[in-house]
C-alpha positions in Angstrom: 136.3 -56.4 -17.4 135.1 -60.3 -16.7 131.5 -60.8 -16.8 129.6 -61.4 -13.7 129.1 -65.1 -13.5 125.9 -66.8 -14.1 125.3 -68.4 -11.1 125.7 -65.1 -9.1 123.3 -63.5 -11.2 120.7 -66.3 -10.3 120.8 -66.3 -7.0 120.6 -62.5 -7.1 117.5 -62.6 -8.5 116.2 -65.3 -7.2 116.7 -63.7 -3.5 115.3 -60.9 -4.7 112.6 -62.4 -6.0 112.1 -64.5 -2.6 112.8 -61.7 -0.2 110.0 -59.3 -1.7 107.7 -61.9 -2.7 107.5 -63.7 0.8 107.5 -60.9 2.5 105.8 -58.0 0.9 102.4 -58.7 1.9 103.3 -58.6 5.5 105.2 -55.0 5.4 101.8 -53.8 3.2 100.2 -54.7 6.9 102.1 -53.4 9.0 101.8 -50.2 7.6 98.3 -50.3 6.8 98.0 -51.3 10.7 99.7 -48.2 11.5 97.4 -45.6 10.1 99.1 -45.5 6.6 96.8 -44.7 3.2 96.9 -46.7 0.3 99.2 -44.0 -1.4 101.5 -43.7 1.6 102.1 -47.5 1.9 102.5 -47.6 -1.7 105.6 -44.8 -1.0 106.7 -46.9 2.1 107.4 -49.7 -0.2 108.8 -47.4 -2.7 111.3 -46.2 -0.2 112.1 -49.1 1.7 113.0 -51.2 -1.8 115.1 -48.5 -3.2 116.8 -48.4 0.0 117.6 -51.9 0.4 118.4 -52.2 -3.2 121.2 -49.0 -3.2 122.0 -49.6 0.2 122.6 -53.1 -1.0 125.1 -51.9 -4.0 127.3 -49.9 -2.2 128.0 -52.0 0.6 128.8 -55.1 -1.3 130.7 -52.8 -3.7 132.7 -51.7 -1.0 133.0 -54.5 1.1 133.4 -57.1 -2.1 131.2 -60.1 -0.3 127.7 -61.0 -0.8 126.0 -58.4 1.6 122.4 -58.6 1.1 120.1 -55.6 3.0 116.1 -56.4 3.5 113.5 -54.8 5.0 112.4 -55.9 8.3 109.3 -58.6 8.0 109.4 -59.0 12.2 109.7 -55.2 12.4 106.6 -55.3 9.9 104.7 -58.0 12.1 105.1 -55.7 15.1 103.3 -52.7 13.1 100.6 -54.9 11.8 99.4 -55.9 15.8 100.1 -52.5 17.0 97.5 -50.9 16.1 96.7 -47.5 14.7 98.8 -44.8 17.1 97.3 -41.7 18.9 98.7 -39.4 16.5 98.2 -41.9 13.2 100.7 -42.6 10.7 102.5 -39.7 12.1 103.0 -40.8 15.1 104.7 -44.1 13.8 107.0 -42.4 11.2 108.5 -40.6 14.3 108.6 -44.2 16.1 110.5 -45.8 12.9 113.3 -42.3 12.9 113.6 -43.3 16.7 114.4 -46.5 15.3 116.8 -46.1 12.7 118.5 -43.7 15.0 119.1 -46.2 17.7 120.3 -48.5 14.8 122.7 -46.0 14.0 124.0 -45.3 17.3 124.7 -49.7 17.6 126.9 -49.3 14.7 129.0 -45.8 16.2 128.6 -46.4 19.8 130.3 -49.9 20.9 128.9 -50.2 24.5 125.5 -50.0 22.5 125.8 -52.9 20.3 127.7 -54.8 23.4 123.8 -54.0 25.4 121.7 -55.4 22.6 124.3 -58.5 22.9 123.4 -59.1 26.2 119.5 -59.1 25.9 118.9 -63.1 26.3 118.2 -64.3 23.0 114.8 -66.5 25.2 113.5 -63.0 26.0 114.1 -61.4 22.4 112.5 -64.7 20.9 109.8 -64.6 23.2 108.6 -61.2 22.5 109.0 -61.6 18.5 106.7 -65.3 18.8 104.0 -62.9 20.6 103.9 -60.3 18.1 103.8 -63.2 15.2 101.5 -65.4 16.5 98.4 -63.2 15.9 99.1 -62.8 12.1 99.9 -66.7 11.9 95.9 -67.2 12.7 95.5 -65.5 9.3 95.2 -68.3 7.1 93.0 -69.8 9.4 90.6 -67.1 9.7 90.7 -66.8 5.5 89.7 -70.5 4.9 86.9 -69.9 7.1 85.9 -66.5 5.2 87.0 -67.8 2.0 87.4 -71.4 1.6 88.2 -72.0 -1.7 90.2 -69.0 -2.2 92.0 -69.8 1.4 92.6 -73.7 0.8 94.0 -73.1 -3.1 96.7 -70.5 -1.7 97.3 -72.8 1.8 97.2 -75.6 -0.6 99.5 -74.2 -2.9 102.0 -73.3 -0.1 101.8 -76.8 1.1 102.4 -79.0 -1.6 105.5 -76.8 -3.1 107.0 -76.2 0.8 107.3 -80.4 0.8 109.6 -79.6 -2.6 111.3 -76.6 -1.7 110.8 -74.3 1.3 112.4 -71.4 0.1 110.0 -71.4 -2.7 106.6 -72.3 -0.5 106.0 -68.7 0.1 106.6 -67.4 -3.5 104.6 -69.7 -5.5 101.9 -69.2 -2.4 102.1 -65.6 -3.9 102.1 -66.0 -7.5 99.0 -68.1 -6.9 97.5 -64.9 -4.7 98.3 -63.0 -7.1 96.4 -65.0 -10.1 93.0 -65.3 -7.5 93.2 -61.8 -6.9 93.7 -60.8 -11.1 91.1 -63.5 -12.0 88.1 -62.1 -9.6 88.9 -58.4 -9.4 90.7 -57.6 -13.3 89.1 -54.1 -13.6 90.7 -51.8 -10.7 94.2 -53.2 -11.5 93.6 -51.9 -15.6 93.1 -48.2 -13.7 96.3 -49.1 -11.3 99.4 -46.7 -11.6 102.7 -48.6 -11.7 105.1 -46.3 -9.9 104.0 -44.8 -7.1 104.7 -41.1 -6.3 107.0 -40.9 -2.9 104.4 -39.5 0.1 106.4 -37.3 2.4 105.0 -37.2 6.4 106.3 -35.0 9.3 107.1 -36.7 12.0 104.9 -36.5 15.2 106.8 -37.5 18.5 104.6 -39.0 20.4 106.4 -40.3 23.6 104.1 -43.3 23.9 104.3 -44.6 20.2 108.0 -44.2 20.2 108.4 -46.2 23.2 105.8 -48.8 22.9 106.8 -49.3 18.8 110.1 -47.3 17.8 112.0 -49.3 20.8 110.2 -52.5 19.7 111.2 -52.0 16.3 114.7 -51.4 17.0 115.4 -54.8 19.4 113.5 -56.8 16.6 115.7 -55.2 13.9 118.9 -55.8 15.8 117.6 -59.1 17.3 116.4 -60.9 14.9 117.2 -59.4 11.0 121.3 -57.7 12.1 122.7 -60.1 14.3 121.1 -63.6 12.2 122.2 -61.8 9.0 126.3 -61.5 10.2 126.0 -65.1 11.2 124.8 -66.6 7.6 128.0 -64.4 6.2 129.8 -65.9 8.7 128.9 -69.6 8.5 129.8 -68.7 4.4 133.3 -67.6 4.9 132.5 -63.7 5.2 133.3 -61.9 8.4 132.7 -58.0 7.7 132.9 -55.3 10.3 129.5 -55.0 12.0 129.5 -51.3 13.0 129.8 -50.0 9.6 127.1 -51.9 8.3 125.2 -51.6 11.5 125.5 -47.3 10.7 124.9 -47.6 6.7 121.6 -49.5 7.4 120.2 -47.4 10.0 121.4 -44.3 8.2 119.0 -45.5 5.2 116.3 -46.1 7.4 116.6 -42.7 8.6 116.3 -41.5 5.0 113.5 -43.4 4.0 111.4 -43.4 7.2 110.1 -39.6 6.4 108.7 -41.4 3.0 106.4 -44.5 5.3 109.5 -46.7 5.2 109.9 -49.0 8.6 113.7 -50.2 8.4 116.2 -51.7 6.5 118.6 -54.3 7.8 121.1 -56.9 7.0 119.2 -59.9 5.3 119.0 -63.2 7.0 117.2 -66.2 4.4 118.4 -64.5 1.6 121.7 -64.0 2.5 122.1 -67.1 2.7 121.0 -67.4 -1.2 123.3 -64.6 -2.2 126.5 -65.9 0.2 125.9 -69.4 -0.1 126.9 -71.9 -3.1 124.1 -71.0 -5.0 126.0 -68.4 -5.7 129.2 -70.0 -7.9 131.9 -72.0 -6.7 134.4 -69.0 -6.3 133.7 -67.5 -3.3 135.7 -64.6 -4.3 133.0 -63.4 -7.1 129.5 -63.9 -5.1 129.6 -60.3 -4.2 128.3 -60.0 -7.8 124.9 -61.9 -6.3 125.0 -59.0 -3.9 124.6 -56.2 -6.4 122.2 -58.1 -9.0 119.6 -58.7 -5.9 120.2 -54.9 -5.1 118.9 -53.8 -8.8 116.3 -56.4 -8.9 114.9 -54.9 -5.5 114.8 -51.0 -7.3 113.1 -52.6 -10.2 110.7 -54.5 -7.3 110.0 -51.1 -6.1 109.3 -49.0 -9.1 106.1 -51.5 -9.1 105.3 -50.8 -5.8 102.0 -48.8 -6.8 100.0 -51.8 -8.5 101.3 -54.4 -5.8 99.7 -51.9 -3.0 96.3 -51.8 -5.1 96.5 -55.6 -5.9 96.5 -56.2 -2.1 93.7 -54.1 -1.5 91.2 -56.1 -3.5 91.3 -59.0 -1.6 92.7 -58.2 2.1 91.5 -61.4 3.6 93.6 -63.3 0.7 96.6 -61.2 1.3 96.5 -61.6 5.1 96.8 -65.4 4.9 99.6 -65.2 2.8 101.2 -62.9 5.1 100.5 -65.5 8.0 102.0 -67.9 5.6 104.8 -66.0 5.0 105.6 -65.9 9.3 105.0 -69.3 9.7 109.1 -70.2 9.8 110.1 -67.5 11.5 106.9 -68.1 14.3 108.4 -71.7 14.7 112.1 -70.5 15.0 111.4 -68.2 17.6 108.9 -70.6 19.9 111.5 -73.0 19.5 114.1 -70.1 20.4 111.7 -68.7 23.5 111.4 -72.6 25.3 115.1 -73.6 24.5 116.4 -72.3 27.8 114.7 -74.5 30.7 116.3 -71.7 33.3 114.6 -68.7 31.1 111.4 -70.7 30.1 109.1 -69.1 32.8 110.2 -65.7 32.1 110.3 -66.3 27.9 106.6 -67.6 28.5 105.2 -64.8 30.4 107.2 -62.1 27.8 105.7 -64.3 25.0 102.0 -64.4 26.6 102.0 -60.5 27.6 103.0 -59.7 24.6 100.4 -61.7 22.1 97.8 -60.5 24.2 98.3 -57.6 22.4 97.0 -55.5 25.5 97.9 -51.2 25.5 98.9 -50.1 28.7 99.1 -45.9 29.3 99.6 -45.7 25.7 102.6 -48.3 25.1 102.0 -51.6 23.4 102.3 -54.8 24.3 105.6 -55.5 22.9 107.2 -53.3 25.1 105.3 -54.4 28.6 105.8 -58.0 27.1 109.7 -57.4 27.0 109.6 -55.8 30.4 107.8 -58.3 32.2 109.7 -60.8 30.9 113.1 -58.9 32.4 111.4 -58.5 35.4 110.3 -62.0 35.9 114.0 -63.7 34.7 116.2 -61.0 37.0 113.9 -62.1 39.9 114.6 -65.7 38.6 118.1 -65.0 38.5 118.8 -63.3 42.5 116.5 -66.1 44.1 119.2 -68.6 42.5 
């Protein structure tokens, strides 16, 4: 049997390393905002990595091309502004099976995934810069709570983003990670590594499921599944979308139960993993595929002393979370105002939803959406 070639294992672990790194610290808070405990984020993260990472295996084993799975960072953002749910953590694990069932469905039912199609990208934008925008104040708000702390990690972000932006929001991370040691060294000594897996029982709660688990599922779709087929695409890969579509959602019906939001297709680092990073035979970069996939177990098996790392310095962590979004926040504003025709309807979905305003129980997501649907179908019969 050849070796797997070197480049494929670098860009492996080197979206690996990106993927969890950049976005960890925002997943941590959307849980956390949620209702989660310290132990049962510590599982979510536990769950969610393992699932990517297997989930990640199999598929590109199967499929032989580069198919890298993430968890979803906007899915994350909207649990971090949602707030904690009548019902608690409970409440949202229900939301996220809701979720991961819809997911499912996209992948088995056609005229599903052909309905999420035909949601206007201005409105799905719109609604994702709403829920980001909030957490993008974070760095802000920690240089005026923290200054030197908050202007070393913006700094830090900064200086290597003008080198290499995929890179910005690691080393922004590693240098989190060195304040956070260097100030609070004795609870980390005390930290356990691997975290145990927290099971929760669902509680359906009608309100959380719409105002999050429906949320949760157009983000997923919207922004992580359908960005994801398009960087395979644009690197020579065109797989079936309803199988992978099914296998994802099917894993983030399995780990939901355990705190875990939803796993996905990969979007930035599939790019790593598919792209010529990866080796000049395109025929062996599925090999990138599978080497990410073991790097994100290993992630996870460490998921216990990242969660307790984050918890001595929440302010810190927060602005590298807002640091983390910043991209993704400018793609979608760019994404919500692109479309003069849609712009009044995109603005008024993107300004409902950031006000961040619960309405009979739903969050703003949701009422942001459906304003927004209301306000561009009126556009649309006038014309």
């Amino acid at each position: 049997m050849r070796l797997p070639p070197l480049p494929a294992i670098s860009a492996g672990l080197l979206a690996a390393f990106v993927g969890f790194a950049s976005s960890f610290s925002v997943v941590l808070q959307g849980l956390v905002g949620v209702g989660a405990t310290q132990e049962q984020a510590a599982s979510g993260i536990l769950a969610l990595s393992v699932a990517m990472g297997v989930c990640g295996i199999l598929v590109t084993l199967r499929t032989k091309m580069p198919i890298s799975i993430a968890w979803s960072t906007p899915g994350a953002a909207l649990l971090a502004g949602a707030g904690v749910p009548h019902g608690g953590f409970a409440a949202a694990i229900g939301a996220f099976i809701l979720a991961a069932a819809l997911v499912t469905l996209s992948g088995l039912v056609k005229p599903i995934g052909r309905a999420m199609s035909a949601i206007p990208v201005s409105l799905a934008n719109a609604m994702l810069a709403g829920i980001l925008l909030p957490l993008c104040l974070a760095p802000v708000k920690a240089v005026a709570a923290m200054p030197l702390a908050g202007l070393a990690i913006v700094a830090v972000w900064f200086l290597v983003g003008r080198w290499s932006r995929i890179l910005a929001v690691p080393a922004a991370a590693v240098a989190t990670v060195l304040l956070i040691l260097a100030t609070h060294p004795a609870p980390m000594e005390q930290a356990s590594i691997m975290p145990a897996p927290v099971f929760v029982a669902p509680d359906w709660s009608l309100a959380t499921m719409i105002g999050i688990g429906l949320p949760l599922f157009l983000i997923t779709m919207a922004s992580q599944n359908i960005p994801g087929l398009a960087v395979l695409k644009v690197n020579g890969f065109s797989p079936e979308p309803g199988p992978l579509f099914t296998v994802t959602g099917l894993f983030s019906l399995a780990c939901a139960p355990f705190g875990g939001h939803a796993v996905n297709l990969a979007a930035i680092t599939a790019a790593i993993c598919a792209g010529d990073e990866a080796g000049p035979d395109r025929a062996r970069r599925w090999w990138a595929g599978v080497v990410s996939g073991l790097a994100y177990i290993a992630f996870g098996l460490a998921a216990g002393w990242v969660t307790v790392f984050a918890g001595q310095a929440p302010v810190l962590v927060q602005a590298m979370a807002g640091l983390a979004l910043i991209g993704a926040f400018t793609n979608a504003l760019s994404g919500t105002i692109a479309q003069a025709q849609d712009r009044e309807a995109a603005i008024l979905c993107f300004v409902t939803t950031a006000s961040g305003t619960a309405f009979l129980g739903i969050s703003a997501p949701f009422w942001g959406l459906a304003v927004g649907g209301i306000a561009l179908f009126a556009a649309r019969i006038r014309k």
